[in-house]
C-alpha positions in Angstrom: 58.8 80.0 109.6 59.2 77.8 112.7 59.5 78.5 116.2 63.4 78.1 116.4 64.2 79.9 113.4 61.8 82.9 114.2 63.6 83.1 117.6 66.8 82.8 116.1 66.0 85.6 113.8 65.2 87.7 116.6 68.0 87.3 118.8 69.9 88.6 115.5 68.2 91.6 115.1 68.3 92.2 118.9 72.3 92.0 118.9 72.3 94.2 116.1 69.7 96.9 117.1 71.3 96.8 120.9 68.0 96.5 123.1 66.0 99.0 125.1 62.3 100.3 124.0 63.1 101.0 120.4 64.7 97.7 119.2 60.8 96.4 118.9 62.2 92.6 119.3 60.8 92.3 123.0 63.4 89.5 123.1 66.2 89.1 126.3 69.6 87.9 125.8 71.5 85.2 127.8 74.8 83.9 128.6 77.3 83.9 125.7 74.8 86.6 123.5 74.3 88.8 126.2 78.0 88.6 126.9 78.8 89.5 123.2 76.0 92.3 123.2 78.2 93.5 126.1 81.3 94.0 124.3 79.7 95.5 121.5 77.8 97.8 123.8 80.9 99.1 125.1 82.3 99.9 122.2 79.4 101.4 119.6 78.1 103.8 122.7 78.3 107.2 124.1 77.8 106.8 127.7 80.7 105.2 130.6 80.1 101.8 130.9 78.5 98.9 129.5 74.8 98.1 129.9 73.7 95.1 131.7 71.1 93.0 129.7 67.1 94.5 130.3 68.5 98.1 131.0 67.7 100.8 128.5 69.9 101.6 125.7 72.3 99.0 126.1 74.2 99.8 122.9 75.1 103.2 124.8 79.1 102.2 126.7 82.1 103.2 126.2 85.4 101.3 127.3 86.5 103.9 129.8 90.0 103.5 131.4 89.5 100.4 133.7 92.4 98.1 132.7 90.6 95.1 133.8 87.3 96.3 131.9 89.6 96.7 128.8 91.2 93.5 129.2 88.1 91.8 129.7 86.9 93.3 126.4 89.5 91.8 124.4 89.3 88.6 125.4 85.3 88.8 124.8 86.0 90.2 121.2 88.7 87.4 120.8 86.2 84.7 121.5 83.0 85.8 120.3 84.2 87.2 116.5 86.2 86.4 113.7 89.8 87.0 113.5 89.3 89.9 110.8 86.2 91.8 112.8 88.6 91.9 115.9 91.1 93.8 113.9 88.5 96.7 113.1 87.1 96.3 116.6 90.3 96.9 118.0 90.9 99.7 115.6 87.3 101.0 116.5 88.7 101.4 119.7 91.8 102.9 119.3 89.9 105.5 117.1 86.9 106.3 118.5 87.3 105.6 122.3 90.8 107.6 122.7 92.1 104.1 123.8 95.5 105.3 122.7 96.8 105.2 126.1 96.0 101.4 126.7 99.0 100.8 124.1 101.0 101.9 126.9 100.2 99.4 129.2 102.5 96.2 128.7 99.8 94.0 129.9 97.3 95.3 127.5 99.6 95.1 124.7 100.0 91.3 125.2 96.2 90.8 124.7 95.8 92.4 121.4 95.9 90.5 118.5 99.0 91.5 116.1 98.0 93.1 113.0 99.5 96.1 110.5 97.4 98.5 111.8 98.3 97.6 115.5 102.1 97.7 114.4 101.8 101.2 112.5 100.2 102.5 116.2 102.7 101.1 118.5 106.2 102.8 115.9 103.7 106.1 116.0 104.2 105.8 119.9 107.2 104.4 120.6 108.8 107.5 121.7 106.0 108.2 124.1 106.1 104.8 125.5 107.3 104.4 128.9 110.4 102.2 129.0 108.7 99.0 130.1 106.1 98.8 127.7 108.5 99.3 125.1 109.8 96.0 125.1 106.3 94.4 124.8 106.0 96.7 121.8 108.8 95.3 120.1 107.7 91.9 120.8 104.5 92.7 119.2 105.6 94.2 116.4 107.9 91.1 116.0 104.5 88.8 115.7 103.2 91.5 112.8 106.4 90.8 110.7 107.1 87.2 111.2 103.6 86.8 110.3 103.8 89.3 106.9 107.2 87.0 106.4 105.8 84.3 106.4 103.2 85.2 104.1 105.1 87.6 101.5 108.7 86.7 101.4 109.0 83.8 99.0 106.7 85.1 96.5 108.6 88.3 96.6 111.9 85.9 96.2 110.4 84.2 93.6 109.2 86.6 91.7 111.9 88.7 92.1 114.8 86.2 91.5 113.1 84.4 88.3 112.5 88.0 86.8 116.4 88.3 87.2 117.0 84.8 86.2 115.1 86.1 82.7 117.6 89.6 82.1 120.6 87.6 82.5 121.6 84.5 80.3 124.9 82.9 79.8 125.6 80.7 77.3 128.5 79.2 78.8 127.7 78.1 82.0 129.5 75.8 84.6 127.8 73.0 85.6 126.5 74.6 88.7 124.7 77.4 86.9 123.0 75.4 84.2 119.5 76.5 83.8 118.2 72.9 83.0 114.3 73.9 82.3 115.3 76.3 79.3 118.5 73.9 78.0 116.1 71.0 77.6 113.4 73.3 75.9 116.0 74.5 73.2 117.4 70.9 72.7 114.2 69.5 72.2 115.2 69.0 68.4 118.3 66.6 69.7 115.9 64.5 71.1 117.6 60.7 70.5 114.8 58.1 70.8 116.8 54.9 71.1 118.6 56.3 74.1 115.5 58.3 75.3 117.5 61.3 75.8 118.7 64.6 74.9 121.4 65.8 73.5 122.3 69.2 74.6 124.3 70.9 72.0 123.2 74.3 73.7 123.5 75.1 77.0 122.2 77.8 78.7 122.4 79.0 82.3 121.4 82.1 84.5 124.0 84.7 84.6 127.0 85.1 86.1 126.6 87.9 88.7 130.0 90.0 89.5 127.3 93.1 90.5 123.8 93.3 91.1 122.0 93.6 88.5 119.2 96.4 89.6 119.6 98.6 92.5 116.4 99.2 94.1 115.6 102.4 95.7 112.6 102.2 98.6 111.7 106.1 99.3 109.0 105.6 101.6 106.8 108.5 103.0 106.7 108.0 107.1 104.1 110.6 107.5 100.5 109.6 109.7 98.7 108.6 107.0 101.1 105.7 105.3 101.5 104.2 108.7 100.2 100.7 107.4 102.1 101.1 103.9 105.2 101.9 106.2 105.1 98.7 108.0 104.7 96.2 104.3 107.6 98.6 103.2 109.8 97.6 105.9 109.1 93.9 105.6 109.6 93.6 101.8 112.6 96.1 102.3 114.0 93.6 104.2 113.1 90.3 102.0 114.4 92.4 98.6 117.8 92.8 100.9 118.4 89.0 101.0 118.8 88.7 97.2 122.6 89.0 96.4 121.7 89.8 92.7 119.7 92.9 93.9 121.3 96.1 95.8 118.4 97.5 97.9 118.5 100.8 99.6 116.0 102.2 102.0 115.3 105.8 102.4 112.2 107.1 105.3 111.5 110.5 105.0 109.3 113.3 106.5 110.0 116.7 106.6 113.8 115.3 107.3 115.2 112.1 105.1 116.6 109.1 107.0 118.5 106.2 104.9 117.8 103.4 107.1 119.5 100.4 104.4 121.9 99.4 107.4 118.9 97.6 108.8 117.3 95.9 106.4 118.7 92.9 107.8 116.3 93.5 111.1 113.0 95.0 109.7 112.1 95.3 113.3 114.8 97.3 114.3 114.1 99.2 110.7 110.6 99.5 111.6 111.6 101.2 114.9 113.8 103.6 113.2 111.1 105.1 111.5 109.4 108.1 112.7 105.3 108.3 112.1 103.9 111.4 112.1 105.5 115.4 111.0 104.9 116.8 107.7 106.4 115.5 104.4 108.8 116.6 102.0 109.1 114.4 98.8 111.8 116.9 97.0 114.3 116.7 99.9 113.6 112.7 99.8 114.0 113.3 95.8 117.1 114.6 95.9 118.4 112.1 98.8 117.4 109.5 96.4 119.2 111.1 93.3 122.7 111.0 95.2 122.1 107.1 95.4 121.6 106.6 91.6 125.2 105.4 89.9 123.4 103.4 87.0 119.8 104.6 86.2 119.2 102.7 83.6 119.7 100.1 86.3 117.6 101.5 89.3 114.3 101.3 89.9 112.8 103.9 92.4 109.4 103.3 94.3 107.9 106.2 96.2 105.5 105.3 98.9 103.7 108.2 98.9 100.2 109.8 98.7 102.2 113.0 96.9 100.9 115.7 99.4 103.9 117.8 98.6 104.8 120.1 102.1 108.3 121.6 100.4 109.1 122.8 97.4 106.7 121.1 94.4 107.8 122.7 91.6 111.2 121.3 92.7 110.1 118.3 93.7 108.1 117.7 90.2 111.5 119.0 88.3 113.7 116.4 90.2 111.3 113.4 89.3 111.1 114.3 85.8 115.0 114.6 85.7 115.5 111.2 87.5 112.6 109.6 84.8 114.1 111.5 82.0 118.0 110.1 83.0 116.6 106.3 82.3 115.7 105.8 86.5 112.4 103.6 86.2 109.9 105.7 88.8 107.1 104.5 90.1 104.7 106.2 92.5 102.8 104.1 95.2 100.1 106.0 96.7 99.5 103.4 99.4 101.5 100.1 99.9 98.3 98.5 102.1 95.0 96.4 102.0 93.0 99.8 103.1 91.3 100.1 100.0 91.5 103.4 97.2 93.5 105.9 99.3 93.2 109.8 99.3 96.1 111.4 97.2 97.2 114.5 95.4 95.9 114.1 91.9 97.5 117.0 90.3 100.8 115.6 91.3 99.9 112.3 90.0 99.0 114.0 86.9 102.1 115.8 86.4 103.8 112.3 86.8 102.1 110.8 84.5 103.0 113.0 81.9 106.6 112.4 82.8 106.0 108.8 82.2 105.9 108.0 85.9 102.9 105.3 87.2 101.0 106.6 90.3 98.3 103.6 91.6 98.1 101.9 95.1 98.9 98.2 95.3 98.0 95.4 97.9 100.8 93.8 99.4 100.0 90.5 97.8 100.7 92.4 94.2 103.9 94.0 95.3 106.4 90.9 94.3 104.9 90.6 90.7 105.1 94.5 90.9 108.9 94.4 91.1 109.3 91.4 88.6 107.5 93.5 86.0 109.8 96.4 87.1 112.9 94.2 86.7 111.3 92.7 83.4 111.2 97.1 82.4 107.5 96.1 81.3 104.4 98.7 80.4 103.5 99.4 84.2 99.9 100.7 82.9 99.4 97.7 81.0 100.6 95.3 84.4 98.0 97.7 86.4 95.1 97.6 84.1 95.6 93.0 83.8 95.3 93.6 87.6 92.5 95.4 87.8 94.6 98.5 89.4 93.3 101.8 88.7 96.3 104.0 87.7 96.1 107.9 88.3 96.1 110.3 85.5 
């Protein structure tokens, strides 16, 4: 190994082992490295303050509550890491630093970088938030959703609408609703060479829609844990309500049920309606839910929820089997997030799936062609298992 890449190799090991006697590299950071050796010191440590470059245990810190040490901090992290290590930095610190308080502070609030996670803190807090921060709060929280927009809402439309496209066919269609992909395909045989053209003979066009034709019932769990599965709610809450040929009703509940489907039209506003945090009652949301159902052969019903029941399960597990066994399509989200396997109630996701209804946690990229399978009433274990989604039994 040459020179360079040996002290290369050392400087690596130094920023990971944090200096003083024990890191055995005998090597001394400068400029930029000792700058991000800082900002990790002051994070991964025990001890108030960063240590400076040849002192002892520099990995000992801690962020303490300087606002310009903090701010400094994140605009080290910022420019020294990748955009997905800052987000579990930043969560580090919110976690294990009790930096809970800095979300308080307008000017901090502008210098963290928008993600779910950030989002799900500032609703948890908005209550507690003095009135000036709050609207930097809803500013950032307005990033996080344009953002998830952006990203999520026309493959949720597509998905969604050509699903519904595919459950209703009209075989008399105006001009206007002529769905020219499938008429060519079925007139194929009327094919006239010398013309090079088709003759269509059969027409065929999407549906004519005097209702919608699936209500969709969002009965999402607002308690601490589902903070991130709250906030993807909200947003694809919001998409599903643009669709005219889909009625989409939002229900947040905790130990008390809110029905916040009057703004779906601002998922921020929606997002600030909810109410993270309190205990959780899913047969009190159950039976909010069954008062919404008109046609359930009709409805499909997601609960975000990771089934810790806090009221009344053997209620709770009648009502789901009676809105299964009445033709409502149930399905049971334990997480609606990219935080990996989350912790759930097994027994209740047992007893569900003997009622027929799916329990498994899906990653917001999988939601849309979730609902079109929904739409499309296909086997929901079968759409898990192609997906490589562990469903609970």
């Amino acid at each position: 190994m040459n020179a360079n890449a040996n002290s290369e190799r050392l400087r690596r090991w130094r920023l990971v082992l944090g200096g003083g006697p024990a890191d055995g590299t005998g090597c001394l950071l400068g400029g930029d490295e000792a700058r991000m050796d800082a900002a990790l010191a002051r994070l991964y440590g025990g001890d108030e303050g960063g240590g400076e470059e040849g002192e002892p245990n520099s990995r000992k810190g801690g962020l303490g509550k300087s606002r310009p040490g903090v701010a400094r901090w994140l605009g080290d992290i910022r420019e020294f890491f990748p955009k997905s290590v800052v987000k579990v930095m930043q969560q580090d610190a919110l976690e294990r630093q009790g930096l809970r308080q800095m979300l308080l502070e307008p000017e901090l609030m502008e210098d963290l970088a928008p993600d779910v996670h950030l989002a799900a803190d500032l609703i948890a807090l908005k209550d507690t938030m003095p009135a000036r921060a709050k609207d930097t709060a809803r500013r950032v929280v307005q990033k996080v959703v344009e953002e998830l927009e952006r990203k999520l809402a026309e493959p949720m439309r597509s998905a969604v609408a050509g699903s519904l496209n595919r459950s209703a066919r009209n075989r008399r269609p105006k001009h206007s609703e002529i769905d020219w992909h499938r008429t060519i395909r079925a007139n194929l045989k009327h094919y006239q060479a010398e013309h090079k053209t088709i003759i269509p003979e059969t027409r065929i066009g999407f549906g004519r829609r005097k209702s919608a034709l699936r209500d969709i019932v969002l009965c999402i769990d607002q308690s601490g844990s589902m903070g991130s599965s709250v906030v993807y709610s909200g947003v694809f809450g919001a998409v599903l309500a643009t669709l005219k040929a889909v009625q989409t009703r939002m229900v947040v509940f905790d130990t008390e049920v809110v029905d916040l489907s009057d703004k779906l039209q601002d998922p921020v506003d929606l997002l600030f309606g909810v109410q993270l945090g309190g205990g959780t009652d899913i047969n009190r949301a159950l039976a909010y839910c069954q008062t919404l159902v008109s046609r359930p052969q009709e409805t499909i019903l997601v609960l975000v929820s990771d089934l810790y029941e806090g009221g009344n399960r053997a209620e709770m597990l009648r009502r789901a089997a009676a809105l299964a066994g009445s033709g409502v399509q149930v399905i049971a989200l334990l997480a609606l997030s990219d935080d990996g396997r989350p912790a759930y109630d097994h027994a209740v996701a047992a007893e569900f799936a003997g009622m027929g209804i799916p329990s498994f946690a899906c990653t917001p990229d999988l939601f849309p062609d979730l609902m079109a399978a929904a739409i499309n009433r296909q086997d929901l274990g079968q759409w898990a298992a192609a997906n490589g989604i562990v469903v609970a039994k």
